[in-house]
N, C-alpha and C positions, 0 to 999 in steps of 0.2 A: 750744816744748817738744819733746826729742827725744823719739821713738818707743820706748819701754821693751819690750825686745826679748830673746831670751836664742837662742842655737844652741847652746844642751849639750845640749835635749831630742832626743833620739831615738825612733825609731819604729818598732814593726816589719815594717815598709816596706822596709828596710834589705837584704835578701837579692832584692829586688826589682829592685834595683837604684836606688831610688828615690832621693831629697834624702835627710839625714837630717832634716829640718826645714822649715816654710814659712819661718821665722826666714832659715834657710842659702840658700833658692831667691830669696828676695826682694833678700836681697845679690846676685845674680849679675849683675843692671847696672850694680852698680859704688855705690860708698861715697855718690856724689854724687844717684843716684835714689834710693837710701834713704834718705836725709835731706828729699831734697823729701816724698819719700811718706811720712816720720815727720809732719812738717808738716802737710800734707794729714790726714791722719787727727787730728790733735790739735784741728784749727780747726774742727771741726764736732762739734756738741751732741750727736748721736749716738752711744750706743755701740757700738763697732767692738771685735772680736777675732777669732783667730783659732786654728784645734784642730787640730793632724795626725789621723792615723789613727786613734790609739786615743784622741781625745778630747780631750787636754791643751792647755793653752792656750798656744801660741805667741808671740801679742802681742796686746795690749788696751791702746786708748788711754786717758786720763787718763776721759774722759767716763762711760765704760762700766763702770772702776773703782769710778770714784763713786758711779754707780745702786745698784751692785752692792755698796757698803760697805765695799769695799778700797782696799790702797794697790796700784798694778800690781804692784811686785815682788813683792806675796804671794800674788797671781791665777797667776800664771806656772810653768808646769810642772802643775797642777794640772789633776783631769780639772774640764770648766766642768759635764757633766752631774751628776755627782753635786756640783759645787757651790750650783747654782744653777738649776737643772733639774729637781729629784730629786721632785717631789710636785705631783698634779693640783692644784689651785684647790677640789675636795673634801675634799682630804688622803687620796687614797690615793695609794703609792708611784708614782711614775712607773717603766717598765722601760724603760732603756737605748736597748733594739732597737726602743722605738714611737716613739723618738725621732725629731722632722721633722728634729731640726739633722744629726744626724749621718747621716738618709740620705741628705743630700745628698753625702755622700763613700763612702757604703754602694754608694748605689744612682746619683750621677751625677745628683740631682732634685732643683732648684732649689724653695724654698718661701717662701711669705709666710703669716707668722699672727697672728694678733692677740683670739684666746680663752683665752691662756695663761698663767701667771703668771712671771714667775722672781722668785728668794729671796732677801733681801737679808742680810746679816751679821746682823743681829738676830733673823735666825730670819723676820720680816714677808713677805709677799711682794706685789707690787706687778703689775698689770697693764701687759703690753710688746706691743708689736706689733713680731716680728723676721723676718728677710727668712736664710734660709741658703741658701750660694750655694758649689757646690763649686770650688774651684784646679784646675786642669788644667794637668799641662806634654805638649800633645801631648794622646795620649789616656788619660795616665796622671794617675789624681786622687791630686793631694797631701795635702787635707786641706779646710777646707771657713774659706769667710769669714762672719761674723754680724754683721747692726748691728740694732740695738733702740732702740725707743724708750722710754721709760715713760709711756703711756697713763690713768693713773691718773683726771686730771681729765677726759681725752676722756669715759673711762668715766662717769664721774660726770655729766658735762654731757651724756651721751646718755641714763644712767638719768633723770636727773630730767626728761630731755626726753621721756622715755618716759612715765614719771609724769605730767608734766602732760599726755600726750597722752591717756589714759589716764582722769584724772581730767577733762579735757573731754570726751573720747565719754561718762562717766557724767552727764555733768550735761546734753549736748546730750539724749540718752536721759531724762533725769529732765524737761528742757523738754519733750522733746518729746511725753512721757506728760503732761504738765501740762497742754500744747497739744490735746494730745488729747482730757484731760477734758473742759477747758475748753470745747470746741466742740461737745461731747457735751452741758455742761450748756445750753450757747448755744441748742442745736437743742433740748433737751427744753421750756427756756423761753419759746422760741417757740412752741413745739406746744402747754404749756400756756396763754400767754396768747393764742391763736390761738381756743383752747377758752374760753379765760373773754369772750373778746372775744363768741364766736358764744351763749355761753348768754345774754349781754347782752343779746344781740340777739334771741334766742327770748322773752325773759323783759319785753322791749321789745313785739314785737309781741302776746305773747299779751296783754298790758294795753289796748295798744292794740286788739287785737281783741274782747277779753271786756267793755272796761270803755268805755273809746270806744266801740267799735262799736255796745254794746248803748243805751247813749245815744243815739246818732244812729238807730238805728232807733225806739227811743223817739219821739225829735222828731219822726219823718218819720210815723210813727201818728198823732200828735196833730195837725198839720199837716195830713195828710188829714182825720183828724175834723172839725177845725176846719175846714175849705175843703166839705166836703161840709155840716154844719150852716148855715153861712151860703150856700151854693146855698137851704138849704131855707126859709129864712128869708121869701121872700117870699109861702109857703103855709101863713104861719099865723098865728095870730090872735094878738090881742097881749097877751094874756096869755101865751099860749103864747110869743111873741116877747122879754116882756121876762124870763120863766123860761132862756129860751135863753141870752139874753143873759147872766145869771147865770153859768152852767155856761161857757160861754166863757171869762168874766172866770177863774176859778177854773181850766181848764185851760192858760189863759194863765199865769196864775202856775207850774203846773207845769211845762209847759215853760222857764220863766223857771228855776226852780231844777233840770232837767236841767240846763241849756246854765252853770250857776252851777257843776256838778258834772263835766262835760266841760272849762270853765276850767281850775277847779284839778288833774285830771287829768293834762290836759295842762300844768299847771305843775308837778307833783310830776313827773312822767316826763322832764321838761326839766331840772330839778334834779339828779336822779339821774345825768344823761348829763354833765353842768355848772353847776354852783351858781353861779346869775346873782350873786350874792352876791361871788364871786371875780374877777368881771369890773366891778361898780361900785363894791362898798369895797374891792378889795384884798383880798392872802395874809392876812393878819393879823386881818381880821375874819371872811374864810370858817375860816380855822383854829378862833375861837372857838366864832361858829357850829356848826362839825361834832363839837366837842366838845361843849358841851350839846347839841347833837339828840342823839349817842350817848349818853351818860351817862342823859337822860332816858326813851329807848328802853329801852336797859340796865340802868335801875333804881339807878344809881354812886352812890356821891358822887364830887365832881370837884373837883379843888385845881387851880386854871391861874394859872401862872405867866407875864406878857405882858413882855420886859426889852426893849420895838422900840421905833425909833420910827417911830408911825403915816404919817409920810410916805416912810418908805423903801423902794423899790418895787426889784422885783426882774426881770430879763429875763423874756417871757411865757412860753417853754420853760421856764426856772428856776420857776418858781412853779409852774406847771401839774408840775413833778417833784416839789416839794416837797408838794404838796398830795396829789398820791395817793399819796407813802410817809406822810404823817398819815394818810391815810384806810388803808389797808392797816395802819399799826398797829392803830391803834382795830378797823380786823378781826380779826385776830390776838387782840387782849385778848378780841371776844366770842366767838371759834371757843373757845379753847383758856384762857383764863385762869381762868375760873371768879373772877375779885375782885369785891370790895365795893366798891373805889378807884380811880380812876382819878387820878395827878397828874403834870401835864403844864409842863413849862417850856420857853420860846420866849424866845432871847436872842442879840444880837450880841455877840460879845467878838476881840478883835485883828481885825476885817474880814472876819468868817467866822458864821456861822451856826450856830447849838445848837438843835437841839429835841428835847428830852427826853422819854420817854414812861413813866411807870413803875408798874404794879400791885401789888397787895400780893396775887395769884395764886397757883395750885398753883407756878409756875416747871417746869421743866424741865434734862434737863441740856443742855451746849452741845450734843453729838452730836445732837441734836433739828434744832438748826438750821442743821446741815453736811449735813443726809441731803441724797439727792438727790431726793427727792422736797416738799424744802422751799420751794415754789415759788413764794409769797408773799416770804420774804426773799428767797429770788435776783432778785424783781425788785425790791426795795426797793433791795440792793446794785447792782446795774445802774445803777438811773434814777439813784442817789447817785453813784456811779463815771463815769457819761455826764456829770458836770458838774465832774466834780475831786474830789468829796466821797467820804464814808466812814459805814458803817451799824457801830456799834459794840455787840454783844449781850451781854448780864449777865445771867444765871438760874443757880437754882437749885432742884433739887425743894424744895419748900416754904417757899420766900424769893423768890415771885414774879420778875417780870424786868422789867430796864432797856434798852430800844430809845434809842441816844444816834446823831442824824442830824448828821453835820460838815460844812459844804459850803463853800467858801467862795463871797465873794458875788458877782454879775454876771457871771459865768461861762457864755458863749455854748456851744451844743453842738457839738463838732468832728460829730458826724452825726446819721444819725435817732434819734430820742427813743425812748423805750418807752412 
């Protein structure tokens, strides 16, 4: 396609001695490089034009046309700034003289830009990135060359690349506050059961010291009584002897039901640390167990729902979790529930584990059990989370609440347990 071209524009340049025309300067090697160079300019995507002195367009190939919503011959003569130039990307007027394209023929100063718009026939305008470059014959500037691209989708594919850049640093930000909590609640939960672990342990030995202790030193009184009365035993007469022997028999029984009272002691203390109960029938009959001891403690009535079957055993990490989020409910209901009811269902369904907890309680609302200082569920959710599973909470003020534990079953711990 030939180079659509015109040399009747003039310029006033003209007293200068100048072309009258980049059109007229471009002919001057002859009819056969104007045609290569019409060529040249037609076969690239690029719009190309060019504007003498006061602006007007010279020549503009087919490409540049097109951006631009014309046909060339009706671009031609025409000034390009107030065609296509005329208005910031805000809508105020562009002027003239702030014009990059034309200093480059003002001023001799080649520019590249690509924040600006030019205006299509319809009125729209479209973002271009254009490069103006002034003609020079010697040191005298003829008028200036422009090629444009239209940018449109560049723009588009860098906003949305922006965007999504954008909307990742909010959400890295939104983890990484989350991360934060997280590790905050991690650390407070640790420090809490750090603390319930050490009152255990206060609450262990003062037993052991008040209640033990005072037993054994019991025994060790009577023990001496008894070792110093039979020293005395061969210095007295036997009446006196078979009276002794009496009082013997009679502190012998006492000590008998100390050391009957330091037994179960030491079996209820042993209990409390681990319910032998869980170690020779199994989860599922300590689960019962700890449900009637509470209930009957508690003063409840109790509806237990059992849907297992008795021979299904569970990893000893896994149970040992299961087992104190049962017992940390049943805490829960006697801290804070104030009910009459306790009713409890224990059931496998799809390969997964249900135990239900539910009171007919003051309830609470959920914000209850989001505080941060709610350190009993966090570690119910924990030790459930440490094994795949999920603690699901139901309350309301005065609709009691449903504790529902999901775990599924045989589920070894990726680490340490709680």
């Amino acid at each position: 396609m030939p180079l659509t071209h015109t040399c009747t524009v003039h310029t006033g340049a003209s007293s200068a001695g100048a072309p009258a025309s980049v059109g007229a300067a471009l002919q001057t090697g002859g009819q056969r490089w104007y045609d290569r160079l019409g060529l040249l300019l037609e076969s690239t995507g690029e719009g190309i034009f060019g504007i003498d002195l006061q602006g007007h367009c010279v020549f503009i190939n087919r490409a540049g046309a097109r951006m631009l919503g014309y046909e060339p011959s009706e671009v031609l003569g025409r000034n390009m700034h107030e065609l296509t130039h005329h208005t910031h990307p805000d809508g105020r007027a562009y002027a003239v003289e702030h014009c990059p394209i034309f200093n480059a023929f003002r001023q001799g100063l080649p520019c590249r830009i690509d924040s600006e718009l030019f205006w299509h026939r319809d009125g729209s305008g479209f973002a271009v990135e254009y490069s103006s470059y002034p003609i020079l014959d010697g040191e005298l500037v003829l008028g200036a060359v422009i090629t444009f691209v239209d940018i449109t989708e560049r723009r588009r594919a860098a906003d949305a690349l922006q965007r999504a850049k954008q909307e990742l640093q909010l959400r890295v930000h939104e983890r990484t506050v989350e991360l934060a909590d997280a590790l905050k609640r991690t650390r407070e939960l640790a420090a809490y059961s750090e603390a319930v672990r050490e009152e255990e342990r206060t609450r262990i030995a003062r037993e052991v010291h008040d209640e033990l202790g005072s037993l054994l030193v019991a025994l060790k009184m009577d023990v001496n009584w008894v070792d110093k009365r039979l020293a005395e035993q061969d210095q007295r007469s036997e009446h006196e002897a078979q009276a002794m022997r009496a009082r013997l028999r009679s502190k012998c029984r006492d000590m008998s039901r100390l050391i009957e009272n330091a037994v179960d002691n030491v079996g209820r203390i042993i209990t409390d640390l681990r319910p032998s109960i869980l170690d020779h029938q199994g989860l599922w009959a300590a689960i019962e167990w700890q449900a009637r001891e509470f209930v009957r403690s508690a003063e409840m009535r109790l509806d237990l729902q059992m849907h297992v079957d008795e021979a299904l055993e569970l990893p000893e990490p896994q149970t040992i979790a299961v087992f104190r989020i049962f017992q940390e409910m049943l805490s829960n209901v006697g801290r804070h529930a104030r009910a009459t009811c306790v009713r409890i269902e224990v059931g496998v369904y799809e390969g997964q584990l249900r135990l239900q907890l539910s009171d007919d309680g003051r309830g609470a609302d959920h914000a209850a059990f989001e505080a941060t200082d709610a350190y009993g569920v966090m570690g119910m959710r924990e030790r459930a989370r440490h094994f795949g599973g999920a603690l699901e909470i139901c309350s309301a003020p005065g609709q009691g609440c449903r504790l529902t534990l999901r775990m599924p079953l045989g589920v070894l711990a990726a680490g340490p347990g709680l």
